[in-house]
C-alpha positions in Angstrom: -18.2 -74.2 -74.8 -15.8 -73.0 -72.0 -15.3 -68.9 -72.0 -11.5 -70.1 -73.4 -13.2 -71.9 -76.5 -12.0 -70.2 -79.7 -13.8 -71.4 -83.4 -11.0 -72.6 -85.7 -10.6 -70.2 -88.8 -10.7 -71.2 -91.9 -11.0 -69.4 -95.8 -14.4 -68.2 -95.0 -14.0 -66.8 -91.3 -10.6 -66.0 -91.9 -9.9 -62.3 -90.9 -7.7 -60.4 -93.8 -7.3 -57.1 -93.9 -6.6 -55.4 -90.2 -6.5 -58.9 -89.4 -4.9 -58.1 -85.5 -8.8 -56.6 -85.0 -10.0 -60.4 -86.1 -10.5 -62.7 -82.8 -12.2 -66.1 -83.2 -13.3 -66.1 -79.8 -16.2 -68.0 -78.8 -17.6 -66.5 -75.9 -17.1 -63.2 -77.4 -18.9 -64.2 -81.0 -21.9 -65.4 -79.0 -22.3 -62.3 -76.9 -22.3 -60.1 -79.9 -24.6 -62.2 -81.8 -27.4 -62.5 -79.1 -26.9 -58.5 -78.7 -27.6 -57.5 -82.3 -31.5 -56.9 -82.3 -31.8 -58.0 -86.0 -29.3 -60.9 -87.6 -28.9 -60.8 -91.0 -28.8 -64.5 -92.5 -27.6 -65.0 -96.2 -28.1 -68.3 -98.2 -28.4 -69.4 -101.8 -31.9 -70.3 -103.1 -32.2 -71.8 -106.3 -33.3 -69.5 -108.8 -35.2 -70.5 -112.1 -34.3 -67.2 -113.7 -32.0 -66.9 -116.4 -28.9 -64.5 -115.6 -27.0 -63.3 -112.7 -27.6 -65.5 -109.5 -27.9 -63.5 -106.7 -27.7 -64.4 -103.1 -30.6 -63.5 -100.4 -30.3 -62.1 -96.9 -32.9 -62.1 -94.7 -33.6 -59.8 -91.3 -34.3 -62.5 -88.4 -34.7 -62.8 -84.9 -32.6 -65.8 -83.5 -29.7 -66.6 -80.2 -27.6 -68.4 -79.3 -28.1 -71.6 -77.2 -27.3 -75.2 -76.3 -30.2 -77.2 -75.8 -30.2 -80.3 -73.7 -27.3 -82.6 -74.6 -25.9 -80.9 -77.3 -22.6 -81.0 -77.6 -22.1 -77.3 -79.0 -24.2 -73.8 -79.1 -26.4 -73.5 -81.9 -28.2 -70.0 -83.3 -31.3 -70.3 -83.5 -34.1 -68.5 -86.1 -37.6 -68.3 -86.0 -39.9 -67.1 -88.6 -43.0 -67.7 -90.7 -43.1 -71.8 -91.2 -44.0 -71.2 -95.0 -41.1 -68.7 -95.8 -38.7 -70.0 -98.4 -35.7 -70.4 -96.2 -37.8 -72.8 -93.8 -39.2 -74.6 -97.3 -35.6 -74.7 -98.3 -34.3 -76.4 -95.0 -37.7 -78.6 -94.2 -35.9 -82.2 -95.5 -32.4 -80.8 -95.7 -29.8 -78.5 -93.9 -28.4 -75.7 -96.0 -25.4 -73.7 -96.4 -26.3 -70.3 -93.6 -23.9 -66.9 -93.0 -25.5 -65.4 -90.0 -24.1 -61.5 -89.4 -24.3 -59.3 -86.1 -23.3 -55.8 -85.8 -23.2 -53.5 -83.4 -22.3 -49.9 -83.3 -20.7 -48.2 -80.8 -19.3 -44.9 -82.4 -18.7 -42.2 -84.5 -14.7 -41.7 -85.1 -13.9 -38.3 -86.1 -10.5 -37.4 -87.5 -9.0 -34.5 -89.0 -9.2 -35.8 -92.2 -12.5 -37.8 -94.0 -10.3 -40.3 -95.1 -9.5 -41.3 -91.4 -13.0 -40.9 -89.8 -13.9 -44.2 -89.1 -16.7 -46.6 -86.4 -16.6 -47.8 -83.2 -18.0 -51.3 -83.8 -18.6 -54.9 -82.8 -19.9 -57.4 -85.7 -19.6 -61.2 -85.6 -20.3 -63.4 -88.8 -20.9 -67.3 -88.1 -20.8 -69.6 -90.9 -22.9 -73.4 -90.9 -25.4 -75.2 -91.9 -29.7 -74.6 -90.9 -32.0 -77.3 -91.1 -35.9 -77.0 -89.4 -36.2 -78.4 -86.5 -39.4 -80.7 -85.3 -39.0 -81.8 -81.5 -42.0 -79.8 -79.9 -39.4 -79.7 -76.5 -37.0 -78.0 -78.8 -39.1 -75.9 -80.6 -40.7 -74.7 -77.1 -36.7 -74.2 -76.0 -36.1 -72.3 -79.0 -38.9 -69.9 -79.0 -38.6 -69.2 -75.3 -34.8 -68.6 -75.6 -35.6 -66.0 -78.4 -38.3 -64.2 -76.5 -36.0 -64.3 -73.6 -33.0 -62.8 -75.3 -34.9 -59.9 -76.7 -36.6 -59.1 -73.6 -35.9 -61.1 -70.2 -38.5 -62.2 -68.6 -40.6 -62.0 -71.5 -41.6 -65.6 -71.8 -42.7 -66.3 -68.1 -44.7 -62.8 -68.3 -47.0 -63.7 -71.3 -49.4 -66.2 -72.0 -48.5 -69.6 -72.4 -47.5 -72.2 -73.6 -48.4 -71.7 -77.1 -51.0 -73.1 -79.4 -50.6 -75.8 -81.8 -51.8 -73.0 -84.5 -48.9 -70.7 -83.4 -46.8 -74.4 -83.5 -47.4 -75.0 -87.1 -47.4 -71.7 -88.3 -43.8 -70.9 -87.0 -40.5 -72.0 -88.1 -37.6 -72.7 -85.7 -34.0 -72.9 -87.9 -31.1 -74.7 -85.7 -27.4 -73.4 -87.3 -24.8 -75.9 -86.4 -21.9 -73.3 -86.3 -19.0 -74.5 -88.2 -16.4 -71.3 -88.3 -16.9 -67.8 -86.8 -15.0 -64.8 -86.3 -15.5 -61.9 -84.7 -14.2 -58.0 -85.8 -14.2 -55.0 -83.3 -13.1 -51.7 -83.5 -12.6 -48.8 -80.7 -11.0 -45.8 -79.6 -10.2 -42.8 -80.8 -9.1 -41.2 -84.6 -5.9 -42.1 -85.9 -4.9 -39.0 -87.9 -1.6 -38.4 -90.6 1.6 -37.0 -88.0 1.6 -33.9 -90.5 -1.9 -33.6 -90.3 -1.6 -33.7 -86.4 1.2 -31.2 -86.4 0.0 -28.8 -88.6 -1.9 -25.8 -86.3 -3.9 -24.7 -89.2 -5.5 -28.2 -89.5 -5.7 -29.4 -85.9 -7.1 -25.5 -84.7 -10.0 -26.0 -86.9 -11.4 -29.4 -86.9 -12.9 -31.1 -83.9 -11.6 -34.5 -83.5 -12.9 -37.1 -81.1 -15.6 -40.3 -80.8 -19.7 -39.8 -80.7 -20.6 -42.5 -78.4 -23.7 -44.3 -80.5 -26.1 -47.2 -78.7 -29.3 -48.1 -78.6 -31.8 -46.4 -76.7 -35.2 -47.7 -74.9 -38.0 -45.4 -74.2 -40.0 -45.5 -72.0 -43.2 -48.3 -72.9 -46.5 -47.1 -74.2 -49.4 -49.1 -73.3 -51.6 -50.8 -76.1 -55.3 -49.8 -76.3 -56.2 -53.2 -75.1 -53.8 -52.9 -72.3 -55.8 -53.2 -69.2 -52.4 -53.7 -66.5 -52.3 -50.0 -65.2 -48.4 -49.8 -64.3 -45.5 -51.1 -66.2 -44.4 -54.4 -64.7 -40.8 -54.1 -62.6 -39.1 -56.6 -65.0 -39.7 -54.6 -67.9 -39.4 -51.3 -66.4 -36.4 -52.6 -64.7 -34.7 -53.9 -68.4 -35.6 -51.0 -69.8 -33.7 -48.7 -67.6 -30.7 -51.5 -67.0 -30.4 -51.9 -70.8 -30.4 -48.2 -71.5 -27.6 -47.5 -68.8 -25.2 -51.0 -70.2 -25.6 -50.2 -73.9 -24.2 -46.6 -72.8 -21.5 -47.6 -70.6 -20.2 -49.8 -73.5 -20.3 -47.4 -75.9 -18.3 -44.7 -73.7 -15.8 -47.9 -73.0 -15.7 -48.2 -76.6 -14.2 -44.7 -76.7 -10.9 -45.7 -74.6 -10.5 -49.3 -75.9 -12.5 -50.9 -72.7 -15.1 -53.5 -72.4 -15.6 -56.4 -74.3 -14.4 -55.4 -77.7 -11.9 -57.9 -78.3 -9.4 -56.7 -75.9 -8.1 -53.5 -74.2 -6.4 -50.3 -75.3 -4.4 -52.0 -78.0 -7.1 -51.3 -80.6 -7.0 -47.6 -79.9 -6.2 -45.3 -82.8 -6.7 -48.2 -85.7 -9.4 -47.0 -88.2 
């Protein structure tokens, strides 16, 4: 997909309320998706219960990719090969939602009711199915170890065993509709609030920059390398300044939160 390449809404990816903070962006729903650490994936399992029927959600590790001549991105998940979702999706593909969020602050207004988040979140909506090429599965995992740390894959040992093989699960998500919902800059607070001294002379107002934090790695007892290696010392400390920078940004409306200042002061 070229960075112009937008995901055409429809009743599920559909942005409603605050709808002008609703972008259907590609580029932008792929970067927030292969940032969130964890995805959340939803789907309905048949249930033999009586009663209520209840969806599931699931925490997963998974990005974003297009492998050889795919037309289109796919999300990938991995995960234990006997898990129900992989049972589920071993002959068929299945309805998936797969959810990203990320948060970037703390809004603080002068009233409760107006305190809101700093926030990036993506929701992608398609179908999963297992996938069995060994090339793609190797592709898959790799990307996933790569996303979460870079480097990762060439820096461990490989390639993997036909025990680790069979005992993982690699889930392909041919997107079908996505969206993508950000928030940032400052509180947005009632005019009579904000002209009244009594209120605005007691209450602090502003944005608590939140991201997430690396510290510094702690060797394994079996460890037997004596210093941290560059890459990961160097991802560490690169990731750590980025995921502050964007949360600051996040504060005046800057960076890639779906567009400049013109989200600033919308809870």
């Amino acid at each position: 997909m070229s960075p112009e390449a937008t995901y055409k809404p429809d009743e599920r990816s559909k942005g409603n309320r605050l709808a002008k903070r609703t972008e259907y962006n590609a580029e932008l729903v792929h970067g927030i998706i292969n940032e969130t650490p964890i995805l959340h994936v939803s789907f309905n399992a048949p249930s033999k219960q009586d009663g209520p029927h209840f969806p599931t959600i699931l925490p997963m590790l998974g990005a974003i990719g297009q492998y050889d001549h795919d037309e289109e991105p796919h999300i990938y998940l991995h995960g234990s090969s006997v898990a129900r979702l992989f049972r589920l999706t071993a002959n068929d593909e299945i309805p998936l939602c797969v959810c990203g969020s990320i948060l970037d602050g703390y809004v603080l207004a002068l009233a409760p009711f107006h305190n809101s988040c700093n926030y990036r979140s993506a929701v992608c909506f398609g179908h999963g199915s297992v996938i069995t090429d060994a090339d793609e599965i190797t592709y898959a995992l790799k990307l996933i170890t790569n996303n979460s740390i870079p480097e990762r894959w060439e820096n461990s040992r490989a390639p993997a065993t036909p025990a680790e093989i069979t005992s993982t699960g690699v889930l392909k998500v041919r997107i079908e509709t996505a969206s993508a919902k950000t928030r940032a800059g400052g509180p947005s607070d009632d005019k009579a609030d904000l002209q009244n001294p009594d209120v605005v002379g007691k209450t602090w107002i502003g944005v608590v920059p939140t991201y997430l934090t690396f510290a510094e790695p702690i060797a394994a007892e079996a460890n037997k390398v004596k210093q941290v290696p560059e890459y990961l010392a160097d991802w560490v400390a690169d990731a750590n300044s980025l995921n502050e920078q964007k949360a600051i940004d996040a504060v005046e409306g800057e960076g890639d939160h779906g567009g400049p200042a013109k989200r600033r002061g919308q809870e």
